[in-house]
C-alpha positions as CSV (number, residue, x, y, z in Angstrom):
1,X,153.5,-7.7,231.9
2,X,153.4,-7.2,228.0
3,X,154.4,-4.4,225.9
4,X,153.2,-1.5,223.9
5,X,155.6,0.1,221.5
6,X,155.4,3.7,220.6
7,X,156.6,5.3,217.4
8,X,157.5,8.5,218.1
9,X,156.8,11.4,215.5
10,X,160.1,13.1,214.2
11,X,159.8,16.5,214.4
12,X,161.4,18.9,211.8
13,X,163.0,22.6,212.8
14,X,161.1,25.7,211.9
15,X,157.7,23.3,211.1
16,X,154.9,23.5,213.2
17,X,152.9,20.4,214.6
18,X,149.9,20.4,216.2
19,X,149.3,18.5,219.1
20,X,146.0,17.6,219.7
21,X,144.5,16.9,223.1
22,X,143.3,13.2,223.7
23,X,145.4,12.1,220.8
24,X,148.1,9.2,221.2
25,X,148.5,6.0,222.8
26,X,146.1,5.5,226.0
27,X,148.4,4.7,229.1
28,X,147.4,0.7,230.1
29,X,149.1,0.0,233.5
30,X,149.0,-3.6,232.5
31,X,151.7,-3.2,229.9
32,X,155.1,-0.9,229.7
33,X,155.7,1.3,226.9
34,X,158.6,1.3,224.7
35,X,159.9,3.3,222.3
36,X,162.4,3.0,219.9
37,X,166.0,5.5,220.5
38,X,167.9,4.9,217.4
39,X,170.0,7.8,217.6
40,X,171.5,9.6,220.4
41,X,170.0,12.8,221.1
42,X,166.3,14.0,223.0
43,X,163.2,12.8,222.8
44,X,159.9,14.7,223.6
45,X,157.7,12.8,225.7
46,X,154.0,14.2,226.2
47,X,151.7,12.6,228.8
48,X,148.3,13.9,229.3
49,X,146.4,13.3,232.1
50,X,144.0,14.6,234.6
51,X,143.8,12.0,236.3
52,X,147.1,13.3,239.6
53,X,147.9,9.5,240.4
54,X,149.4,9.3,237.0
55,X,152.6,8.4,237.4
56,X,155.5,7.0,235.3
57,X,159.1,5.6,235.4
58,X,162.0,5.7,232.8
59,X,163.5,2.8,233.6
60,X,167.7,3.5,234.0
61,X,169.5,3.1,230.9
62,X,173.2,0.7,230.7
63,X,175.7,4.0,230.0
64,X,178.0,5.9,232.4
65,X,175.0,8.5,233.0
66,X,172.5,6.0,233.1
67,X,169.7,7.3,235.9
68,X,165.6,6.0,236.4
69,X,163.5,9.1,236.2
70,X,160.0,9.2,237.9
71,X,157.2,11.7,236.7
72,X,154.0,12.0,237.7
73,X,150.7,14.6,237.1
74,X,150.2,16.6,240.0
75,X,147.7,19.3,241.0
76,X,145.2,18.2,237.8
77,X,148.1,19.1,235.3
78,X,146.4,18.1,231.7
79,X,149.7,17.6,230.0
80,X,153.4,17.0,231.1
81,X,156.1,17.8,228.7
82,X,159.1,15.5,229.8
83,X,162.7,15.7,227.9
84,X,164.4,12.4,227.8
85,X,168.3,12.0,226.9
86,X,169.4,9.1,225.5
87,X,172.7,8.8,227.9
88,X,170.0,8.6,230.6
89,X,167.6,6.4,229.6
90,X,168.3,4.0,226.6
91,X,168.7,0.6,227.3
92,X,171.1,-1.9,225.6
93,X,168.5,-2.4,223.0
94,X,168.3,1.1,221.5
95,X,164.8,1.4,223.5
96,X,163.4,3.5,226.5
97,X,161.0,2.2,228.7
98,X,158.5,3.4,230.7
99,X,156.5,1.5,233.6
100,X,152.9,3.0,234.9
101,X,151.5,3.2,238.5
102,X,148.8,1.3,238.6
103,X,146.6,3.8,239.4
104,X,147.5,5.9,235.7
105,X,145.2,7.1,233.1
106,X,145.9,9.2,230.0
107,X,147.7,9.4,226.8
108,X,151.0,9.8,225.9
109,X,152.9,10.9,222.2
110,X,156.4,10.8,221.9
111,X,158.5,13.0,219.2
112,X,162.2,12.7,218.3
113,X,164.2,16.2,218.5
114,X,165.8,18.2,215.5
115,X,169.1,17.8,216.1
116,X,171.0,20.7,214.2
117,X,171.4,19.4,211.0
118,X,167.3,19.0,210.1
């Protein structure tokens, strides 16, 4: 399986951004997605799909509150909003990584959080 890194947008408090619909990086469940968690803190993950057999996994990070999250589009939900923490999901290389159902279609945008000194 080969992979497709993600840059995610950092976002900036009290700017606005808009987010487009069909915009980002289509979902190809031949590859896993990574994206790059230099910093501790949240990241904004955005997957739209209609498509409800769109499903995802955040593969387990390596700290103490390390945890694989699943999340999938249900009930023809256009766009899932997901918050990842780094303690969760990071992996020993400063990355999170996400693995698609086979069956996934969509897009998906990823933006780093203000933390409170932006």
């Amino acid at each position: 399986m080969a992979e497709t890194a993600i840059t995610p947008t950092q976002l900036t408090s009290d700017t606005a951004v808009v987010i487009t619909a069909g915009t980002g990086t289509a979902i190809n469940t031949s590859n896993y997605m990574t994206m790059a968690y230099p910093k501790d803190g949240q990241l904004l993950i955005k997957i739209q799909s209609s498509n409800d057999a769109t499903s995802g996994v955040l593969t387990a990070g390596f700290g103490v509150d390390a945890q694989t999250e699943t999340y999938a589009a249900t009930n023809g939900v256009t766009s899932l909003f997901v918050v990842g923490s780094s303690a969760k999901v990071k992996n020993s290389d400063g990355e999170i990584r996400i693995d698609w159902a086979t069956s996934s279609a969509g897009y998906l945008q990823a933006f780093y959080l203000p933390t409170s000194n932006q």
